[in-house]
VEXROMI-585969 format. One record per residue (C-alpha): residue number from 1; x, y, z; residue in three letters. Coordinates in pm, 1 decimal, m for minus. Example, Ala and Ser with C-alpha at 12.3 -4.5 7.8 and 13.67 -1.06 7.14 Angstrom:
2
<r><nr>1</nr><u>1230.0</u><v>m450.0</v><w>780.0</w><rest>ALA</rest></r>
<r><nr>2</nr><u>1367.0</u><v>m106.0</v><w>714.0</w><rest>SER</rest></r>
END
This chain:
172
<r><nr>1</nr><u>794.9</u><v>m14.2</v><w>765.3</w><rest>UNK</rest></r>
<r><nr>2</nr><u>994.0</u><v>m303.4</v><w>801.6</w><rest>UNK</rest></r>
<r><nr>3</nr><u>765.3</u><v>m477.4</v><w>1052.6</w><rest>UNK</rest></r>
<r><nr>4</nr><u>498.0</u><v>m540.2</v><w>756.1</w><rest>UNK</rest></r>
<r><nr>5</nr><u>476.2</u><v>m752.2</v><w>469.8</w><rest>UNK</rest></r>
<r><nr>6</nr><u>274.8</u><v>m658.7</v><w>187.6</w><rest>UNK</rest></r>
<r><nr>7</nr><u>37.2</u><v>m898.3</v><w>77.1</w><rest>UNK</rest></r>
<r><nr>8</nr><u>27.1</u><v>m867.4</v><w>m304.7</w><rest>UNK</rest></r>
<r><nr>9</nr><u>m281.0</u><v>m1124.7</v><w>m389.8</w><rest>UNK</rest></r>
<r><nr>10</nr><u>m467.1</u><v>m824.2</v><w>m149.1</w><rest>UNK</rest></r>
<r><nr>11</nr><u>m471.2</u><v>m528.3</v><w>m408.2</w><rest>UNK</rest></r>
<r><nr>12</nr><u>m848.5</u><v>m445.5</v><w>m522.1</w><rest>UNK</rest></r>
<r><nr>13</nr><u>m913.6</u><v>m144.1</v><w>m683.7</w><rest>UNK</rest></r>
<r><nr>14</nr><u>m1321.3</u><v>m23.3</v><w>m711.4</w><rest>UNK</rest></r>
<r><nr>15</nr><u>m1393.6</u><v>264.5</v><w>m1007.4</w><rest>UNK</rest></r>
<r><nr>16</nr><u>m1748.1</u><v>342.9</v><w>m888.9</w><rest>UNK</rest></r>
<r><nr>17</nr><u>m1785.1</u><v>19.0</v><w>m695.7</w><rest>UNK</rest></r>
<r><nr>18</nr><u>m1728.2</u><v>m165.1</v><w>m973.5</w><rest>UNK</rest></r>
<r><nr>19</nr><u>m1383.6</u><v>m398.8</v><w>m981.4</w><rest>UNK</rest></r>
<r><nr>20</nr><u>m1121.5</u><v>m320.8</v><w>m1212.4</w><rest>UNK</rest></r>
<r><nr>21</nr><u>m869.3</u><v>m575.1</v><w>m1368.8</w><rest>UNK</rest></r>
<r><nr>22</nr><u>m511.7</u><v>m593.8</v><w>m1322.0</w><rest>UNK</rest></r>
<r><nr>23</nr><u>m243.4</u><v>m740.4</v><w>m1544.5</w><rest>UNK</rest></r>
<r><nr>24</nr><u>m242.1</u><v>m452.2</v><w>m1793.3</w><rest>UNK</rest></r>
<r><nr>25</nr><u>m580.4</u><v>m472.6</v><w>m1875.1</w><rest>UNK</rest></r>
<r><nr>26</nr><u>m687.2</u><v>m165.9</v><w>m1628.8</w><rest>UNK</rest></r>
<r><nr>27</nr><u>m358.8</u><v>m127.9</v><w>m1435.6</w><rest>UNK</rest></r>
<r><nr>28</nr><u>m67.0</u><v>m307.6</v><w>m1319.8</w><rest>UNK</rest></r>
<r><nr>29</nr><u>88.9</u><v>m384.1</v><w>m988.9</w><rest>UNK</rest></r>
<r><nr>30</nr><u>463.3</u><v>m309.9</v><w>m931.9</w><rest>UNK</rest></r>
<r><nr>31</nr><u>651.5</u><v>m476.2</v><w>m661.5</w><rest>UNK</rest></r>
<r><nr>32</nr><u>971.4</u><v>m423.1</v><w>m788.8</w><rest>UNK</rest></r>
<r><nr>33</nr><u>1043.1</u><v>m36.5</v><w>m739.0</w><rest>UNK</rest></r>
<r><nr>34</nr><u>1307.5</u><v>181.8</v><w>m774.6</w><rest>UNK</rest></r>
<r><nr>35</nr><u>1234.6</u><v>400.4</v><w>m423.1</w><rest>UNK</rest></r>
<r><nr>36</nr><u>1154.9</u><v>322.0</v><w>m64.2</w><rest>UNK</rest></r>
<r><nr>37</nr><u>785.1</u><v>223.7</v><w>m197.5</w><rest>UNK</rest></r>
<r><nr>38</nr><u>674.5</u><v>m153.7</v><w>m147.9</w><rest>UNK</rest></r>
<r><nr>39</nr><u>442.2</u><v>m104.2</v><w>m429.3</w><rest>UNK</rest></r>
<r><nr>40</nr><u>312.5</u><v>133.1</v><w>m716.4</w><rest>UNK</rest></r>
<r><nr>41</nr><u>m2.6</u><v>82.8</v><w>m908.7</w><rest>UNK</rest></r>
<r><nr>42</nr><u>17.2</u><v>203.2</v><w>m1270.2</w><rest>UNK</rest></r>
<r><nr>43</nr><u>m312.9</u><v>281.1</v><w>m1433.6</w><rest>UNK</rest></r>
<r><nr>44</nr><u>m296.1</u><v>176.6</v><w>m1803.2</w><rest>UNK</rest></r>
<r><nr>45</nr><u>m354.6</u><v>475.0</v><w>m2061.3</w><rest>UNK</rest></r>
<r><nr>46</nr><u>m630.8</u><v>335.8</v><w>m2276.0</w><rest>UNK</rest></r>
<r><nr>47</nr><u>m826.1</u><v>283.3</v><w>m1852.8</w><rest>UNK</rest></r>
<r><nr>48</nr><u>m717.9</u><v>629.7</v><w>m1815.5</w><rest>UNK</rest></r>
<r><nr>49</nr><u>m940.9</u><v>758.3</v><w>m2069.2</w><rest>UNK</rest></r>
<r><nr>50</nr><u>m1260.0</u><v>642.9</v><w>m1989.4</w><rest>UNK</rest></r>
<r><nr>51</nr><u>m1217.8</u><v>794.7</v><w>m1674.4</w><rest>UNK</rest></r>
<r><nr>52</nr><u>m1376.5</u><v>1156.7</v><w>m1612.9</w><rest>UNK</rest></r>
<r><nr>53</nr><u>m1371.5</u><v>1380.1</v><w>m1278.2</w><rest>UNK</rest></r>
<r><nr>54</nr><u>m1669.8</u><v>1235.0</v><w>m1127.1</w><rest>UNK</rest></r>
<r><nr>55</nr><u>m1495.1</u><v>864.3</v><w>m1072.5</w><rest>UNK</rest></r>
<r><nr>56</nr><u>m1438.0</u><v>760.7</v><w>m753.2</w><rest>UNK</rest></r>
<r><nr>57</nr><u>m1133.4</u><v>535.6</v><w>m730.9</w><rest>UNK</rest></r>
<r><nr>58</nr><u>m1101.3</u><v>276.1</v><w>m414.1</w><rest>UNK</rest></r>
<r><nr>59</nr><u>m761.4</u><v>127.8</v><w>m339.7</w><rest>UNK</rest></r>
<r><nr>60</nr><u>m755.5</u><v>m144.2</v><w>m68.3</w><rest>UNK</rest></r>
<r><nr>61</nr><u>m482.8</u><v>m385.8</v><w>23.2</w><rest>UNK</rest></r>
<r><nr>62</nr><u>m312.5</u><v>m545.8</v><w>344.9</w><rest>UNK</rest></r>
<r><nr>63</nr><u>24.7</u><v>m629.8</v><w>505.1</w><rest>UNK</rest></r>
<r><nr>64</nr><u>85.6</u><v>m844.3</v><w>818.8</w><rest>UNK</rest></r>
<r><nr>65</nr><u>287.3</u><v>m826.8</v><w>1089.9</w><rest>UNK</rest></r>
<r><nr>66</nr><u>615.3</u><v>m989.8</v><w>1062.8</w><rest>UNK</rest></r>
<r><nr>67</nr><u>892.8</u><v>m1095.8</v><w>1268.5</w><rest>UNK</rest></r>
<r><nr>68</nr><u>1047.5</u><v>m759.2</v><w>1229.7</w><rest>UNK</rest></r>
<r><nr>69</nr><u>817.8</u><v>m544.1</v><w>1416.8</w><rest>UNK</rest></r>
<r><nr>70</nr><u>869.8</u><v>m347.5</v><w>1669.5</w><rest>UNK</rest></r>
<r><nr>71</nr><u>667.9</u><v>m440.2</v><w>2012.1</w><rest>UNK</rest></r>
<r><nr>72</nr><u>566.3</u><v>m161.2</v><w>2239.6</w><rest>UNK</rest></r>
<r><nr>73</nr><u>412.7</u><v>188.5</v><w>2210.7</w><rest>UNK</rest></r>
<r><nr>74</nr><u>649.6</u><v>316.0</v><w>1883.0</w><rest>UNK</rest></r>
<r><nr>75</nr><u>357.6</u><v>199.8</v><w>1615.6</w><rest>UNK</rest></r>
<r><nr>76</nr><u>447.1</u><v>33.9</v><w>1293.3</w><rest>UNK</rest></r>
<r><nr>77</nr><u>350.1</u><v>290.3</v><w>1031.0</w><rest>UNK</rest></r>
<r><nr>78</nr><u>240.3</u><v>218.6</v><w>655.2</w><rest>UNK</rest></r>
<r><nr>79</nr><u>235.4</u><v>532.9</v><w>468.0</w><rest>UNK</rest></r>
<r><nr>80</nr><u>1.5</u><v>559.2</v><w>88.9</w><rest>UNK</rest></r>
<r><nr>81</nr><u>149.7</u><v>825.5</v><w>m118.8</w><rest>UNK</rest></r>
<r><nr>82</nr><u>m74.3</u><v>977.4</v><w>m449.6</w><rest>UNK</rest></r>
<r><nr>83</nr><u>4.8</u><v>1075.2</v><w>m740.5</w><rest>UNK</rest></r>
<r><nr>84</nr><u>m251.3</u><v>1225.1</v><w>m988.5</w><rest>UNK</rest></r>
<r><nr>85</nr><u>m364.3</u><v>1440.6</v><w>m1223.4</w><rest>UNK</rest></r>
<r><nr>86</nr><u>m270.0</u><v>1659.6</v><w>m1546.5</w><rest>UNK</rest></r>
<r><nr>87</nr><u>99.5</u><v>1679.8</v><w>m1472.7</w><rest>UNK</rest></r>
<r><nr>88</nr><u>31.6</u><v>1930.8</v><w>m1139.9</w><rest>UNK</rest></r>
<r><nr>89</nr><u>218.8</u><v>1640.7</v><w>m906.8</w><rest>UNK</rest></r>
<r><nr>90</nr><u>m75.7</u><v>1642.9</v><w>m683.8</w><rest>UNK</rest></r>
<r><nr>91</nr><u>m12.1</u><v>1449.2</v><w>m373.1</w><rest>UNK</rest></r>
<r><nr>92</nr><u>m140.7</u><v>1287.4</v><w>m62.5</w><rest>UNK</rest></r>
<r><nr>93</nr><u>7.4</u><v>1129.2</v><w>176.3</w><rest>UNK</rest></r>
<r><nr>94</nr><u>m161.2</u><v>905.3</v><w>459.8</w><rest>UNK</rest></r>
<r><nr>95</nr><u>m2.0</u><v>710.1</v><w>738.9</w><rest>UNK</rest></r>
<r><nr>96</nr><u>m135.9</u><v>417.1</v><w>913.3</w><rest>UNK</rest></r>
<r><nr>97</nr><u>m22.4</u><v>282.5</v><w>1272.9</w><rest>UNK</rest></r>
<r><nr>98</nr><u>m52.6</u><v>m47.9</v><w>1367.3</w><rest>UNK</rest></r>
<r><nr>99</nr><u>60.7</u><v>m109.8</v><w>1753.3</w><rest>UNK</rest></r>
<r><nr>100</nr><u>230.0</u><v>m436.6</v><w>1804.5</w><rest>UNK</rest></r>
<r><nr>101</nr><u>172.8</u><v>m599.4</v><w>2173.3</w><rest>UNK</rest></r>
<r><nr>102</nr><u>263.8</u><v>m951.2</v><w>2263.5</w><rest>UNK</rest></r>
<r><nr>103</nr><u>173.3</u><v>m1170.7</v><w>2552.9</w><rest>UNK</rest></r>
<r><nr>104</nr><u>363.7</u><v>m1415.2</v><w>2789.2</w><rest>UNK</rest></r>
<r><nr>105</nr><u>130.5</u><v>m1705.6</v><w>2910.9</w><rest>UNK</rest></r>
<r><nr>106</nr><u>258.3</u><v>m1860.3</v><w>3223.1</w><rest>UNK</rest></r>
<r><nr>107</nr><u>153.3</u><v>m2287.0</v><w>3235.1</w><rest>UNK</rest></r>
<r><nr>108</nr><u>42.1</u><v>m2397.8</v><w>3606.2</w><rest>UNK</rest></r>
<r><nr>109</nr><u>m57.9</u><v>m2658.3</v><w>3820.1</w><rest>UNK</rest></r>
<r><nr>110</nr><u>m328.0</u><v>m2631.1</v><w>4102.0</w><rest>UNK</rest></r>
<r><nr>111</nr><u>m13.5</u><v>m2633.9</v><w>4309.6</w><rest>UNK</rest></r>
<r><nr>112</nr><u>78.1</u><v>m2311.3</v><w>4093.5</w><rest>UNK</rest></r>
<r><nr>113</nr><u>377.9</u><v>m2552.2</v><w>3960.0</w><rest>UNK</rest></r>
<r><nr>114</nr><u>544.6</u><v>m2453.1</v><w>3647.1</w><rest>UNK</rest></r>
<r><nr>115</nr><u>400.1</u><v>m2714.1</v><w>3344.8</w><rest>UNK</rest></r>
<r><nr>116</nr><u>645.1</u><v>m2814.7</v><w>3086.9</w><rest>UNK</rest></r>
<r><nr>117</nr><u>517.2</u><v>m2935.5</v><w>2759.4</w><rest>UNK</rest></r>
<r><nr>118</nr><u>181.5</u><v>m2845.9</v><w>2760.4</w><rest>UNK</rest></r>
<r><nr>119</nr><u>6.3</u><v>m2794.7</v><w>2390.7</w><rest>UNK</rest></r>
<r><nr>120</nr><u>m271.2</u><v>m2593.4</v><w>2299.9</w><rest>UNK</rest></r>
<r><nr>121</nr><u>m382.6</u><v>m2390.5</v><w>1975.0</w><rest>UNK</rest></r>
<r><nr>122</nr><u>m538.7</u><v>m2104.2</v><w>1972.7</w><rest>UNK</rest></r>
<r><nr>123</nr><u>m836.1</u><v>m1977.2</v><w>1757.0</w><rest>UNK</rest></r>
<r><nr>124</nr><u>m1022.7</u><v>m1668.0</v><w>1683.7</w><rest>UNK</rest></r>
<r><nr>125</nr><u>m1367.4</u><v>m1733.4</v><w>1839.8</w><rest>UNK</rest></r>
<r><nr>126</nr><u>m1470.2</u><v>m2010.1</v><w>1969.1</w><rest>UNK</rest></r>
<r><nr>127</nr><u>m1682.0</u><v>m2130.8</v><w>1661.1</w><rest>UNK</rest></r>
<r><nr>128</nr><u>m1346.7</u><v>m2083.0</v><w>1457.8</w><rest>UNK</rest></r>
<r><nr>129</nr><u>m1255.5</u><v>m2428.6</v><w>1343.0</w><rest>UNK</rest></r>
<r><nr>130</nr><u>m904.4</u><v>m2330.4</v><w>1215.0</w><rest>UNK</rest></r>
<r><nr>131</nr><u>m627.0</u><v>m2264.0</v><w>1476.7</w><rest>UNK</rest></r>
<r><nr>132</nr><u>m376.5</u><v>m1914.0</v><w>1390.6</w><rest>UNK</rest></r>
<r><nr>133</nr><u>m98.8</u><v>m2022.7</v><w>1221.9</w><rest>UNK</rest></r>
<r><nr>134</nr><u>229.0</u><v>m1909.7</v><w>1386.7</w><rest>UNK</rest></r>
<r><nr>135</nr><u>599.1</u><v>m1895.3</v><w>1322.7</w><rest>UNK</rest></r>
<r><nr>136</nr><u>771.5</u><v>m2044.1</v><w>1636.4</w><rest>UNK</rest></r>
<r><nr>137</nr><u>1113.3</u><v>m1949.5</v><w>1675.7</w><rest>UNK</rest></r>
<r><nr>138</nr><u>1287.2</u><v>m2031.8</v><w>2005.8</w><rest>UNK</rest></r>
<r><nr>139</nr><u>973.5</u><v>m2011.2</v><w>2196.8</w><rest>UNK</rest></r>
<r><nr>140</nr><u>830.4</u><v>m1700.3</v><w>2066.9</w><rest>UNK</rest></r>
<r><nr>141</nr><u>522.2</u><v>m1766.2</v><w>1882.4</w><rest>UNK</rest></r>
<r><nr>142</nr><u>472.8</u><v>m1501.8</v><w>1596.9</w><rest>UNK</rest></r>
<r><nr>143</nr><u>111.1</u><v>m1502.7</v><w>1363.5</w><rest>UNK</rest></r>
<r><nr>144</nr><u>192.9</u><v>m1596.9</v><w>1053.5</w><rest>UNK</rest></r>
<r><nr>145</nr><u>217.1</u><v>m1430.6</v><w>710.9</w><rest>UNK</rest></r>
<r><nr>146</nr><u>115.0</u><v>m1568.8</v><w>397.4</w><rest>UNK</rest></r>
<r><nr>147</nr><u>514.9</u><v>m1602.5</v><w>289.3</w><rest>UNK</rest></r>
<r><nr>148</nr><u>609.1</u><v>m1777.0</v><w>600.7</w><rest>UNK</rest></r>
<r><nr>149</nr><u>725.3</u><v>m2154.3</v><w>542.1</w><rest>UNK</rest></r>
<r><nr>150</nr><u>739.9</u><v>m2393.4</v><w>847.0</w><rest>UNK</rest></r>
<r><nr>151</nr><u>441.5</u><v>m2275.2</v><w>1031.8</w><rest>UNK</rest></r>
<r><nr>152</nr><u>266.6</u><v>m2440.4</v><w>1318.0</w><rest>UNK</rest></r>
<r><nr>153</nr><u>m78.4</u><v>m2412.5</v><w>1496.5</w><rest>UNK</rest></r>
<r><nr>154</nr><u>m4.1</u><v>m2637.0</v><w>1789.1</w><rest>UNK</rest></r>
<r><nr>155</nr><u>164.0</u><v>m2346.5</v><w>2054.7</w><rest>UNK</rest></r>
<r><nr>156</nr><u>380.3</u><v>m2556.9</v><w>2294.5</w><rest>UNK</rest></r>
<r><nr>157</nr><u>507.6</u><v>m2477.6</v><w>2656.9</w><rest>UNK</rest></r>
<r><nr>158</nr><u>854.6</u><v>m2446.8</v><w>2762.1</w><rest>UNK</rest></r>
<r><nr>159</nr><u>933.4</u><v>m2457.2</v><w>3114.6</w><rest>UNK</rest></r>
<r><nr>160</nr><u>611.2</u><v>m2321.6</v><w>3206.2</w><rest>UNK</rest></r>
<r><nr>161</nr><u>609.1</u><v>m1994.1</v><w>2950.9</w><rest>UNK</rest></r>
<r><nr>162</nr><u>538.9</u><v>m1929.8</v><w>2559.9</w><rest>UNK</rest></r>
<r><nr>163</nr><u>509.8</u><v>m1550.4</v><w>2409.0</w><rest>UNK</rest></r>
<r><nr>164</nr><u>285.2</u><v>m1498.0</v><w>2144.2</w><rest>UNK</rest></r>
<r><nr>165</nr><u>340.4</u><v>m1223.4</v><w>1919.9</w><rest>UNK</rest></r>
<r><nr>166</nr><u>135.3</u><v>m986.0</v><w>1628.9</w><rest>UNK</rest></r>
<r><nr>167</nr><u>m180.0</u><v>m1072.5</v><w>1764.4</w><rest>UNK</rest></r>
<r><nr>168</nr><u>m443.6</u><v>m789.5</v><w>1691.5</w><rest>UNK</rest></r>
<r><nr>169</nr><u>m711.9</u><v>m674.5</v><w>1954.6</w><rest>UNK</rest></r>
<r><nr>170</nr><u>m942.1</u><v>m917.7</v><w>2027.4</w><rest>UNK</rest></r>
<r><nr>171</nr><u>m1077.9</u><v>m1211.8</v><w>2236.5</w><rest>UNK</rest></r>
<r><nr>172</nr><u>m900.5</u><v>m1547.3</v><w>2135.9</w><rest>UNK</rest></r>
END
């Protein structure tokens, strides 16, 4: 969907656990398609044929959230599409939801007086030494992705409110 961004140094593919090469030597990535699909990976012919019906082929990869995402209960979907075999057009198709919540954090005094300018970063655990990397734009914090440019990890208050956004589950 539009609310992810591929991340194309993430593509590993496993042929009975073992790692294959890219680059034409076992397959090559394709990131400029001519459909809706992000990607295609194109097994080479000469790989092709040292496979056999027992080989178990793993495809991973990941996308992050980006500034386009939806927030709310409509999930972002990522959909895989297959295409294998002898010329039957075999296909399956699998979707993947990611919900997208953000977060307002509200700055106070004892007095419970709005603070203005307060600065904090925020980390994954507490024994994380590097801060999340965000995008800030007009006081919305978003995570980063690995294309963004101008990226911050010092969050800063404005008049006593910041929203972080694309934040997965967790405890930060």
């Amino acid at each position: 969907s539009n609310g992810l961004t591929f991340n194309s140094n993430s593509v590993e593919i496993k042929a009975n656990g073992q790692t294959l090469n890219g680059n034409g030597a076992n397959f090559n990535l394709i990131t400029d398609t001519d459909d809706d699909c992000t990607f295609e990976i194109q097994f080479t012919q000469s790989y092709l044929d040292t496979i056999s019906k027992a080989t178990t082929i793993v495809i991973t990869y990941s996308a992050m959230i980006n500034e386009n995402a939806v927030i709310g209960e409509d999930p972002e979907t990522n959909s895989a599409i297959l295409d294998y075999g002898d010329g039957s057009n075999t296909k399956i198709d699998t979707d993947t939801q990611t919900y997208v919540y953000c977060f307002d954090l509200v700055k106070t005094n004892a007095q419970h007086v709005l603070i203005n300018g307060a600065e904090f970063a925020l980390y994954e655990s507490e024994e994380d030494e590097n801060p999340i990397a965000f995008v800030n734009s007009n006081g919305t914090y978003r995570v980063a992705t690995t294309n963004d440019n101008n990226t911050t990890t010092t969050i800063k208050v404005t008049n006593g409110q910041v929203r972080i956004t694309g934040l997965g589950a967790g405890t930060y």
